[in-house]
MARKE-688758 format. One record per atom (N, C-alpha, C, CB): residue in three letters; x negated, y negated, z. Coordinates in steps of 0.02 Angstrom, whole numbers, plus 50000, padded with zeros to 5 digits. Glycine has a CB too. Layout:
// MARKE-688758
ALAXYZ/...
//
This chain:
// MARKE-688758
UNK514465040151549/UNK514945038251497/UNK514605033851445/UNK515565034651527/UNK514825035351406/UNK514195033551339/UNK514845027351302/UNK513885043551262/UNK514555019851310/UNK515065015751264/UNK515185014551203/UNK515055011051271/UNK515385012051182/UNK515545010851136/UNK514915007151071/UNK516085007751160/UNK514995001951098/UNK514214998051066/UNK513725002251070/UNK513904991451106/UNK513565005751129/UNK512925011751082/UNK512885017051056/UNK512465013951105/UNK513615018351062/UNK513735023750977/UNK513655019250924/UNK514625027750958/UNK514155013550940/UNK514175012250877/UNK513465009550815/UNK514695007650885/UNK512855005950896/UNK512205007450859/UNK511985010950847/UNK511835006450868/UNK512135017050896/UNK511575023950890/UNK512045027150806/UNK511665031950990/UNK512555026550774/UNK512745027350711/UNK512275022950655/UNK513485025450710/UNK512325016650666/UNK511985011050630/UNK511445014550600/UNK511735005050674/UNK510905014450677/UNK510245016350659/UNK509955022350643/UNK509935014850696/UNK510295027850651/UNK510505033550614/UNK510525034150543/UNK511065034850631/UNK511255030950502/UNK511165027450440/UNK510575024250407/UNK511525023350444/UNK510055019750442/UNK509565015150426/UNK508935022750431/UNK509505006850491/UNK508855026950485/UNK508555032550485/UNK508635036250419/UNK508755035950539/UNK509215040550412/UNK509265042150343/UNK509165039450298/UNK509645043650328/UNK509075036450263/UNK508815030750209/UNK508065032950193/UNK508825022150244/UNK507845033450267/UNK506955030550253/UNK506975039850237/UNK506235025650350/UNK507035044150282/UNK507135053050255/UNK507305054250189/UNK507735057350291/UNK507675050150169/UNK508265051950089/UNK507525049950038/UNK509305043450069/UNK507105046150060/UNK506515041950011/UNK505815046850035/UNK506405031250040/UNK505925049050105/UNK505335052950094/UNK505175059350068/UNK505105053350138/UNK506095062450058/UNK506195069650048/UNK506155069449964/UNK506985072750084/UNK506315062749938/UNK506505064349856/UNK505955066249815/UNK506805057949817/UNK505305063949848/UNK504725066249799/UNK504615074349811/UNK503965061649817/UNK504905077549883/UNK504905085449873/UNK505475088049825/UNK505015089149945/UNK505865085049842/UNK506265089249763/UNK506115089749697/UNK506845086849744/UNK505895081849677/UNK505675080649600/UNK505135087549604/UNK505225071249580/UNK504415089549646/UNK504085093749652/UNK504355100549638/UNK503855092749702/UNK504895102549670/UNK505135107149693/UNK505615108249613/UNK505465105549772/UNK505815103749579/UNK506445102649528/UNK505985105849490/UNK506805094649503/UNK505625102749496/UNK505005103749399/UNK504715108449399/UNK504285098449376/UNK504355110549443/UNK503935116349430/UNK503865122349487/UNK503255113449416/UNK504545120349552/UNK504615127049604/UNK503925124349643/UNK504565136849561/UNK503595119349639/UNK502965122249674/UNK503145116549782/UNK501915118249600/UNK503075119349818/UNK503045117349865/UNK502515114049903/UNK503225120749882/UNK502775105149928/UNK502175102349896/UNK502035102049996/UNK502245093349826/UNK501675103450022/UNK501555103750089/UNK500955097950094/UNK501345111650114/UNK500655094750028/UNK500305087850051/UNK500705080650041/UNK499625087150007/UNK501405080950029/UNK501595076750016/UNK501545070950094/UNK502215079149983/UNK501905075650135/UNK501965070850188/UNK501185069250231/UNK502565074150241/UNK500625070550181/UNK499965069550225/UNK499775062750155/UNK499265079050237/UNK500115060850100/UNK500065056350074/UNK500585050250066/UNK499885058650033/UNK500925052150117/UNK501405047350156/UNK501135044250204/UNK501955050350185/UNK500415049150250/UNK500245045650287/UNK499675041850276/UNK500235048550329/UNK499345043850215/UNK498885040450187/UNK499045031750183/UNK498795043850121/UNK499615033450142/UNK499745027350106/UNK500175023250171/UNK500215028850027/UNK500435026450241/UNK500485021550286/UNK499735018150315/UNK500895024850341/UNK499275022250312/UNK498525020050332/UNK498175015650276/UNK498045026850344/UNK498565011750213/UNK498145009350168/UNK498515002950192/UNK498105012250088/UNK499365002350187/UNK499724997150214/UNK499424993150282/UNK500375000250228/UNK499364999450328/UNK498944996150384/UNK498174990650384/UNK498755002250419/UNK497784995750340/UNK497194992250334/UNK497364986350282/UNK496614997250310/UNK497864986650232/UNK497834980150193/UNK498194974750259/UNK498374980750107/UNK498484974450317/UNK498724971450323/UNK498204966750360/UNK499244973650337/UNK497754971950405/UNK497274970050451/UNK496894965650421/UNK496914975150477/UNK496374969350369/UNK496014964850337/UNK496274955250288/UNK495764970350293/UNK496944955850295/UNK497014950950243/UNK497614946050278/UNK497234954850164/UNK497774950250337/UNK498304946450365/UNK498924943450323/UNK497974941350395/UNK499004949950281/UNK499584949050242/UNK500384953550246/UNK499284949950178/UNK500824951650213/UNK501554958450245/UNK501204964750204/UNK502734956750203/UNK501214971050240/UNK501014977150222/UNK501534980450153/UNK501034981450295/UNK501784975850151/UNK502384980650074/UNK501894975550039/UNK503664979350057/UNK501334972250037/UNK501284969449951/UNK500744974449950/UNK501044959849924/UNK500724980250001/UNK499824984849954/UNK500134989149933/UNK499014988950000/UNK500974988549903/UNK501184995749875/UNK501044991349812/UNK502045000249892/UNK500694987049756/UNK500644986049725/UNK500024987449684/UNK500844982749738/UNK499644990049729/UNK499004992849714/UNK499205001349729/UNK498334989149767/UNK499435004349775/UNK499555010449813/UNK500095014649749/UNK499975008249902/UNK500805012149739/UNK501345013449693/UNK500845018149632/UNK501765005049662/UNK500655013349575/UNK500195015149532/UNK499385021749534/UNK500025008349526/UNK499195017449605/UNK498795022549618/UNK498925028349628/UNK498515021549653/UNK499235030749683/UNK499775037149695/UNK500015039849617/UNK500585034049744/UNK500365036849567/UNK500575039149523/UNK500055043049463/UNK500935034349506/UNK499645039249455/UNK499025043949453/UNK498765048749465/UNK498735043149466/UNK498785050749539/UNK498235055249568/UNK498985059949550/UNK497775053849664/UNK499525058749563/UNK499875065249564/UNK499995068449472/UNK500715063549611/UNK500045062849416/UNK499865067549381/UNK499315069949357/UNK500085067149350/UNK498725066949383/UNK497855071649385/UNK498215078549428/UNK496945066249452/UNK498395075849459/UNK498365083549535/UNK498825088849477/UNK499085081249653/UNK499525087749445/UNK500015092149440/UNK499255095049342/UNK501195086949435/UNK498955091849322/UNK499095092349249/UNK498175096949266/UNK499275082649186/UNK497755093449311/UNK497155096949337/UNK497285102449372/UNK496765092949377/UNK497515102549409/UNK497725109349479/UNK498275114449467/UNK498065105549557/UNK498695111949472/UNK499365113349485/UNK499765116549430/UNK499675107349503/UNK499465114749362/UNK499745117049302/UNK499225124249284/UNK499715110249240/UNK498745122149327/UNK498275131449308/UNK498505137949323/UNK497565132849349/UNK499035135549371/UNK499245142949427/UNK499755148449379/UNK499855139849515/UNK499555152749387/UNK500185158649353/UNK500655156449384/UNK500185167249366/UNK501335157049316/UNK501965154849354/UNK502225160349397/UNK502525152649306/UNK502145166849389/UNK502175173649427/UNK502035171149512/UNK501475179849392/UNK501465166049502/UNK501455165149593/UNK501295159949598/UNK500985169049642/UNK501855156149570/UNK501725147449567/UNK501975145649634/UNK502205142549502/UNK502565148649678/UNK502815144049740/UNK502085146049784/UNK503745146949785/UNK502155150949800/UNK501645153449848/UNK500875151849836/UNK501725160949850/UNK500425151649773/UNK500015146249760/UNK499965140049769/UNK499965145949721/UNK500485137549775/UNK500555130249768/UNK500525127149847/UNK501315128449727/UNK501065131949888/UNK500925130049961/UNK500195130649986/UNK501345134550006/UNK499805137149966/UNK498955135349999/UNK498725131149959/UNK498355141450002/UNK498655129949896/UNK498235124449879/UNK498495116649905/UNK498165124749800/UNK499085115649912/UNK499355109949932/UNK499095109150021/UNK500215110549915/UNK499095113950030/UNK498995115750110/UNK498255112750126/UNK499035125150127/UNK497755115350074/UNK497205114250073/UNK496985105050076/UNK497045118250014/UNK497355102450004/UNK497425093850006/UNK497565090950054/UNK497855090849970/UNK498245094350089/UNK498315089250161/UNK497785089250214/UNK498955091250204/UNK497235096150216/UNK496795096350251/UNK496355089650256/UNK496515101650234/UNK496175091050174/UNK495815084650164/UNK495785079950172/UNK495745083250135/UNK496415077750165/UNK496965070650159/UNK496465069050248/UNK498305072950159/UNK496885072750281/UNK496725072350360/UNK496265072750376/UNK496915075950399/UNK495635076650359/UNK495205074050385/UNK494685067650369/UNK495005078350393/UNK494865067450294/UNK494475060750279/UNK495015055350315/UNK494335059150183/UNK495315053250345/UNK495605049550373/UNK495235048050446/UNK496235052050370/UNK495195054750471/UNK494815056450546/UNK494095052550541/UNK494655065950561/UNK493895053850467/UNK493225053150467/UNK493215044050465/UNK492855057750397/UNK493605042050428/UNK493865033150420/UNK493885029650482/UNK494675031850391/UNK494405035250515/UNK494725028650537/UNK494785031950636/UNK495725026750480/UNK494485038350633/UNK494505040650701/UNK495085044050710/UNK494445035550750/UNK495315047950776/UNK496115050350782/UNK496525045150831/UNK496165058750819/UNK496025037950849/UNK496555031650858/UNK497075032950833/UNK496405025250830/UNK497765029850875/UNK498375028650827/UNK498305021950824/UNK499135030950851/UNK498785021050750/UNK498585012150736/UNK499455010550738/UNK498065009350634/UNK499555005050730/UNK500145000450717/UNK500014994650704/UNK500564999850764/UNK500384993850650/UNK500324986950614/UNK500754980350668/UNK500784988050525/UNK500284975150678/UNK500864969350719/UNK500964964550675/UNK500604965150791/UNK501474965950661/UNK501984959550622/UNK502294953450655/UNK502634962550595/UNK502434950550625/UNK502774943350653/UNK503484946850678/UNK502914936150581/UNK503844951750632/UNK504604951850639/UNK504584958850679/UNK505094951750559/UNK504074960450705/UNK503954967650733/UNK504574968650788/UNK503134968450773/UNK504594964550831/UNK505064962750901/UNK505774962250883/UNK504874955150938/UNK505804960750802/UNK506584956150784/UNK507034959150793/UNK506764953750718/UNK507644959050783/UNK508174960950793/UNK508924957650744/UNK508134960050862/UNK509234960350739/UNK509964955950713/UNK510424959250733/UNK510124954750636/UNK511044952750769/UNK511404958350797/UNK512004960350744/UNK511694956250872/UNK512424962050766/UNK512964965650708/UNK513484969750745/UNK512554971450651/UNK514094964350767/UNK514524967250786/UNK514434970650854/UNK514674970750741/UNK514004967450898/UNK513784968950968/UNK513144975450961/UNK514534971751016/UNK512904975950915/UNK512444980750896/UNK511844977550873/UNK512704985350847/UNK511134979250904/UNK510584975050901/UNK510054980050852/UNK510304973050984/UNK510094976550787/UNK509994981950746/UNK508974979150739/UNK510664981650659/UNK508594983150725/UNK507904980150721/UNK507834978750645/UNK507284985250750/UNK507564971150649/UNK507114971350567/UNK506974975350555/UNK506544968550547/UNK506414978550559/UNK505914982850513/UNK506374989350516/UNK505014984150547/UNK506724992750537/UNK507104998650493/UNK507604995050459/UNK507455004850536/UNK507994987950467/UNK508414986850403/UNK507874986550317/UNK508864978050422/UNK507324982850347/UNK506674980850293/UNK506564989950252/UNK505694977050356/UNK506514992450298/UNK506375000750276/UNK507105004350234/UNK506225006050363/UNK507595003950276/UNK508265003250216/UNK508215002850165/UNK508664998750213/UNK508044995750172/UNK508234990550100/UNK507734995550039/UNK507824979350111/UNK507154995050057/UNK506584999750018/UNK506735003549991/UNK506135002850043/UNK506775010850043/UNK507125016550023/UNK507565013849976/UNK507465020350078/UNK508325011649982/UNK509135009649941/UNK508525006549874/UNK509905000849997/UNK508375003149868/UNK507935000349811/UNK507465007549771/UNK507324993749853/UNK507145009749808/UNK506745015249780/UNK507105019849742/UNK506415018749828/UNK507735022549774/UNK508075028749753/UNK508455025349689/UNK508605032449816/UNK508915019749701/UNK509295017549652/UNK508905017549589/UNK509555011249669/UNK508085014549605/UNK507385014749540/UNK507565021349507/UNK506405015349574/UNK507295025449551/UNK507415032449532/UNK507765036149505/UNK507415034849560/UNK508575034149525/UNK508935034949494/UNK509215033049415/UNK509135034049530/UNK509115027349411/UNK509115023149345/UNK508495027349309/UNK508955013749357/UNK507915027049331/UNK507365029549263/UNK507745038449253/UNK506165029749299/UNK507935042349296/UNK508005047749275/UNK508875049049235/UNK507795051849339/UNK509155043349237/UNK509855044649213/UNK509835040749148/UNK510465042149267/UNK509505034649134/UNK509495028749100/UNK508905028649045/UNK509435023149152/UNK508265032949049/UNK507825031249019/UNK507485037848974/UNK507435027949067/UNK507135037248914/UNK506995044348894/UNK506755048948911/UNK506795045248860/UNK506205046348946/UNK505775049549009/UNK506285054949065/UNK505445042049060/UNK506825049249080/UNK507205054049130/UNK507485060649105/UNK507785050549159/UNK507705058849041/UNK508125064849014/UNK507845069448991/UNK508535063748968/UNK507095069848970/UNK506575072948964/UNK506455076249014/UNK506145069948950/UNK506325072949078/UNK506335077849157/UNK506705081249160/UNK506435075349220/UNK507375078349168/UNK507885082049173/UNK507965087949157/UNK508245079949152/UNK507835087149072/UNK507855092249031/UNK507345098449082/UNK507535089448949/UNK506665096049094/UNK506105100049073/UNK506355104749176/UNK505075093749047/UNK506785100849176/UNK506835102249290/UNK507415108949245/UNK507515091449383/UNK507975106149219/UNK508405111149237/UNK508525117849181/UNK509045107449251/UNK508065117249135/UNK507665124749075/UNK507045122649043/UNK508195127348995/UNK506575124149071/UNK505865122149027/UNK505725124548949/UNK505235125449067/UNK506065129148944/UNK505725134448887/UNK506515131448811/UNK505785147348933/UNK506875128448858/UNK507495125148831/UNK507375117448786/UNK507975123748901/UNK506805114048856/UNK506625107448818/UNK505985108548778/UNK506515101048870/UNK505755116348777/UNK505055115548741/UNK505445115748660/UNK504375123248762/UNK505905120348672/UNK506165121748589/UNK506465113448565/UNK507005129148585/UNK506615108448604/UNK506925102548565/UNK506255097348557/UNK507645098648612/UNK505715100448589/UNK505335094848536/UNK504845090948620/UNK506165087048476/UNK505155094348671/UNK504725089648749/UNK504005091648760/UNK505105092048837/UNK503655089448784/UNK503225089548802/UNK503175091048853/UNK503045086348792/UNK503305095748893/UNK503505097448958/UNK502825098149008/UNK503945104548953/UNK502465098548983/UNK501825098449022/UNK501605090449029/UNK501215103048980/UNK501555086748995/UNK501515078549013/UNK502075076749053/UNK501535073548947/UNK502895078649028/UNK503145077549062/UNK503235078749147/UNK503385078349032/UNK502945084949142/UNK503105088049205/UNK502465084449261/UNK503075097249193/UNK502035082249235/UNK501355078549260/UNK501715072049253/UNK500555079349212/UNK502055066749245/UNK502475061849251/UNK502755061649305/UNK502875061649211/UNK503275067449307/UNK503735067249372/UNK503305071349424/UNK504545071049361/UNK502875072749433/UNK502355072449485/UNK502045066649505/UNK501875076149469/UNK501845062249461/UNK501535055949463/UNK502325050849515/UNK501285053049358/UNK502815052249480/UNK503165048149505/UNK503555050549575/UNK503555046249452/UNK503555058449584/UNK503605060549655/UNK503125057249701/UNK503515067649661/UNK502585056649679/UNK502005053149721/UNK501975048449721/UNK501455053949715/UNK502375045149695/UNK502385035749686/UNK503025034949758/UNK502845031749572/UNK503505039149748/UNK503925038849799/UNK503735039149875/UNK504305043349786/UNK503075043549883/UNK502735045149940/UNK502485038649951/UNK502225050849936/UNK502165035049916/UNK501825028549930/UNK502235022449947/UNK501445026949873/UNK502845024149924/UNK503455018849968/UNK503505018550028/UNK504145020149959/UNK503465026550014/UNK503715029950099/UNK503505029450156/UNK503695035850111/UNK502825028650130/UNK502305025950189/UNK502325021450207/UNK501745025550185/UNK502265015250161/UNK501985007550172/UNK502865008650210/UNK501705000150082/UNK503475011050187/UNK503975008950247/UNK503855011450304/UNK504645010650239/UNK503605017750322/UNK503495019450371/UNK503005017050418/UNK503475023850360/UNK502475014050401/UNK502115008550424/UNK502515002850474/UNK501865005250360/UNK502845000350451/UNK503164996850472/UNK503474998650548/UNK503524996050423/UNK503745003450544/UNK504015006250630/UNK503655012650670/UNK504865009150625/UNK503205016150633/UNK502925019650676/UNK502195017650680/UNK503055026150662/UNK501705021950743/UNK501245025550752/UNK501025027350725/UNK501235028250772/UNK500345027050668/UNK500065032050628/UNK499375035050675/UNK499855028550549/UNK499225039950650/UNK498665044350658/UNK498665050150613/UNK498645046650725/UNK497855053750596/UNK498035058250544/UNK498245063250551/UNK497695059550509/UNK498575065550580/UNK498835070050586/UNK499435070750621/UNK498475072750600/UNK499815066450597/UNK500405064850576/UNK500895067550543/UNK500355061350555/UNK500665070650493/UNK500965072750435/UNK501325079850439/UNK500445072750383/UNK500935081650492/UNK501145089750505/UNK501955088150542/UNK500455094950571/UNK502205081250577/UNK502695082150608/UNK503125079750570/UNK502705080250664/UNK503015079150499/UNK503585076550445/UNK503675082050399/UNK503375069650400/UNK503135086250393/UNK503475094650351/UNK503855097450355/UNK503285099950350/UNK504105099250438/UNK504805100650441/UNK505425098750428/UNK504885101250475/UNK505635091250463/UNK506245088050443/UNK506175088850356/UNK506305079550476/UNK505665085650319/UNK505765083550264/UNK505935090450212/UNK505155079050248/UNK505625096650259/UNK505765101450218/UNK506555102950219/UNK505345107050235/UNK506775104350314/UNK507615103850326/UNK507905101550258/UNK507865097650392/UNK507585094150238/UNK508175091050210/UNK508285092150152/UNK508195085050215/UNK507795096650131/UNK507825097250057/UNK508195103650037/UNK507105097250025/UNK508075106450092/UNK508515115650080/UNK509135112850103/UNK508215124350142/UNK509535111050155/UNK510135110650173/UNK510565104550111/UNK510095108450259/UNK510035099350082/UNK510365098150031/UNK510245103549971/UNK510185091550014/UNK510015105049942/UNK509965109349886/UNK509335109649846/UNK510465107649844/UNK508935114649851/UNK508275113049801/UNK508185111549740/UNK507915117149797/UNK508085105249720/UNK507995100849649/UNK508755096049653/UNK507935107149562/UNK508885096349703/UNK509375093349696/UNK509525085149716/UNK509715097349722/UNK509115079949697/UNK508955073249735/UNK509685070149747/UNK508415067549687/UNK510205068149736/UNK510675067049776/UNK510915071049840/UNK511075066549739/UNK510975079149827/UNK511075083949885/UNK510575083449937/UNK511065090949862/UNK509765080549931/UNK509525078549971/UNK509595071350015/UNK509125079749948/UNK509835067549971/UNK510075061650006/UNK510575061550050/UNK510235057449967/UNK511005065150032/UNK511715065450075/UNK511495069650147/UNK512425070450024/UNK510895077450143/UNK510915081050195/UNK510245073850221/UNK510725091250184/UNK509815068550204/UNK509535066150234/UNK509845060550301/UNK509205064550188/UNK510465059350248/UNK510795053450295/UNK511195057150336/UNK511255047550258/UNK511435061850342/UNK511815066350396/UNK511335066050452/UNK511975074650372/UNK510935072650453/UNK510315072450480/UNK509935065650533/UNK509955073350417/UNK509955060550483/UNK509675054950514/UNK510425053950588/UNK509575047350440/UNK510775053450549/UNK511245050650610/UNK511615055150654/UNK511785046550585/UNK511435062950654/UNK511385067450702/UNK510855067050756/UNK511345072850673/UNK510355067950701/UNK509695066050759/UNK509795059050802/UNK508905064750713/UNK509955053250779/UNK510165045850833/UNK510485048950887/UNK510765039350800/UNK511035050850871/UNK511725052950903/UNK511495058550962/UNK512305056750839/UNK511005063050945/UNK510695065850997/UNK510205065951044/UNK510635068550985/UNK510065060051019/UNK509495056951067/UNK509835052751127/UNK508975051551021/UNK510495051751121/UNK510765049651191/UNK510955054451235/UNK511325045751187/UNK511145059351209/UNK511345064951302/UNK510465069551300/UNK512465075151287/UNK510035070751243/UNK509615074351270/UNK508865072551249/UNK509805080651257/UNK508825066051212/UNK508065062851200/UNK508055062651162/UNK507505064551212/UNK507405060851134/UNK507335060951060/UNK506865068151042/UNK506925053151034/UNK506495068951089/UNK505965077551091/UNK506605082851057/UNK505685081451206/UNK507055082051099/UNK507395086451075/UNK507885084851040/UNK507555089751112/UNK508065079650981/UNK508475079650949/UNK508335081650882/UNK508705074950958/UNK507465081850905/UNK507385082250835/UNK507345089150814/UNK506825078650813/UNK507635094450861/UNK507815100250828/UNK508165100850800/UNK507885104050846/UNK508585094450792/UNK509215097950754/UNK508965099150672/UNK509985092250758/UNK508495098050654/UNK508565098050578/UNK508025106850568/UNK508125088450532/UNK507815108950647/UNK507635116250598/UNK508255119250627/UNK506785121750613/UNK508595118350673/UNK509685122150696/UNK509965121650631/UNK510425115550764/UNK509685115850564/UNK510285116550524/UNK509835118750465/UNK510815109550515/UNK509095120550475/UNK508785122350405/UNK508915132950410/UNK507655118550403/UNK509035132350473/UNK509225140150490/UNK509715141150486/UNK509115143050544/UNK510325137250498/UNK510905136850468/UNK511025139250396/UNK511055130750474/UNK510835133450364/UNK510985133850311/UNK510655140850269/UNK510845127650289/UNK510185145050272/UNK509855148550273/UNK510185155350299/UNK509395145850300/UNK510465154150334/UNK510895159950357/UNK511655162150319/UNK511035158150430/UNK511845153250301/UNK512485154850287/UNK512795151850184/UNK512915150350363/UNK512165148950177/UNK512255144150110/UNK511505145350089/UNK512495134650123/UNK511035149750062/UNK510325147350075/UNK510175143250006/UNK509755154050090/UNK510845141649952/UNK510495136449887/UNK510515130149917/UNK510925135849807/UNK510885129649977/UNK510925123550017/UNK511785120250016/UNK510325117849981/UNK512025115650048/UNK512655113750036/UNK512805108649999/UNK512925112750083/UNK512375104449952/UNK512445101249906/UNK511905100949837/UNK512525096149938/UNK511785107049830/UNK511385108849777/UNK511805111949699/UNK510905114349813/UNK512455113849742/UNK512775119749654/UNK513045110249617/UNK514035129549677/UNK513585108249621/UNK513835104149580/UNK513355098049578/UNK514515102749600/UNK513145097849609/UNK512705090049629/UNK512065090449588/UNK512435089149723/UNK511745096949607/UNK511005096849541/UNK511385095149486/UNK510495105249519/UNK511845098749454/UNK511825097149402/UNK511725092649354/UNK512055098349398/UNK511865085049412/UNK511985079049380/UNK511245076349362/UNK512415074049427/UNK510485080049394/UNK509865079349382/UNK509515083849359/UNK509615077749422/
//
């Protein structure tokens, strides 16, 4: 008999789960929004940038969120070198399917220069607040996924504001939902579109240094975040960054919720049960028609 207090955590931390998914999935949509291309190195520069957090922390004995201050910027860079060098050469005729092997190819890289760094050790960062806890209503919630929350809720809201609020955004916007639409008003859709690459990849570099924080890294890592993160982006809607947030936080607190009658090994099927789902029965996803629109 399962009580009360650990539903009502196993909900909590569920919620606090989705959050950190909703922040790692949004830089595949922006990808996916702008130019269709499917970015299969994203989550191997999620793990990068959890392995830079780590090493800034080791070496300097400092909190691992101040090397997204060097990482943020950097990341934003390489992704619009990557989208405006690489990525913008491909015929659009076979831009998705190009895009997955060459992306396929980067995460190779990603991983093995990591192997070559840092060994296939797993590392973890030890923090002061690593152990912590707060309780909440008889529910013993941990620091470091509220700390990872907070990030994510901060990151997306960023995100949200530059793409609703700023010229840049409406320029994306423009260039995500008719390219050939914002070329006739005057966009620059090729800088632009190398922007919101830069800044999909700025999102990855959040994602990490949060993810740092509560897991295990090793390089090759990344391969067990392609799936969920992909789940979450089809069952919310492709290009659709709110429809991904909403199928992220579901998701998150299905998967909690099933890790009490059958583990966590196996809860975490639920997100390819609902990427086949959805696929079977919705395949633009279930919050992609009204919801893109608003991006």
């Amino acid at each position: 008999m399962v009580s009360g207090t650990l539903l009502f955590q196993s909900l909590i931390l569920g919620v606090l789960l989705g959050g950190l998914y909703a922040l790692l999935a949004a830089g595949l949509t922006l990808y996916f929004g702008i130019m269709r291309v499917v970015m299969l190195a994203h989550s191997a520069f999620i793990i990068l940038s959890a392995y830079v957090a780590w090493r800034f922390a080791t070496l300097t004995d400092l909190d691992p969120m101040l090397s997204l201050i060097g990482t943020v910027p950097l990341f934003f860079a390489i992704g619009y070198l990557m989208q405006r060098i690489l990525l913008s050469r491909l015929r659009p005729a076979t831009m998705t399917m190009m895009s997955v092997l060459l992306t396929f190819a980067i995460a190779l890289v990603i991983e093995g220069l990591l192997g070559l760094a840092f060994t296939g050790t797993q590392r973890r960062i030890n923090l002061p607040y690593g152990a912590s806890s707060v309780e909440f209503l008889g529910a013993q919630i941990p620091v470091v996924q509220i700390i990872s929350f907070a990030l994510a809720a901060v990151s997306l809201a960023s995100l949200y504001l530059i793409l609703k609020k700023t010229r840049f955004g409406r320029a994306l916007r423009a260039t995500i939902q008719h390219r050939e639409a914002a070329q006739l008003v005057g966009i620059d859709t090729g800088r632009t579109a190398g922007f919101g690459f830069g800044l999909g990849l700025a999102t990855a570099a959040v994602g990490g240094a949060a993810l740092s924080l509560q897991a295990t890294i090793y390089p090759s890592l990344h391969w067990h975040w392609i799936g969920p993160l992909m789940a979450i982006i089809v069952v919310g809607g492709l290009g659709s960054i709110p429809g991904a947030a909403i199928a992220a936080l579901l998701l998150g607190v299905l998967r909690v919720l099933l890790e009490i009658p059958v583990g966590p090994t196996w809860a975490q099927t639920i997100f390819y049960l609902a990427l086949f789902a959805t696929l079977m029965v919705r395949p633009e996803g279930f919050f992609g028609g009204r919801l893109a629109q608003r991006f």
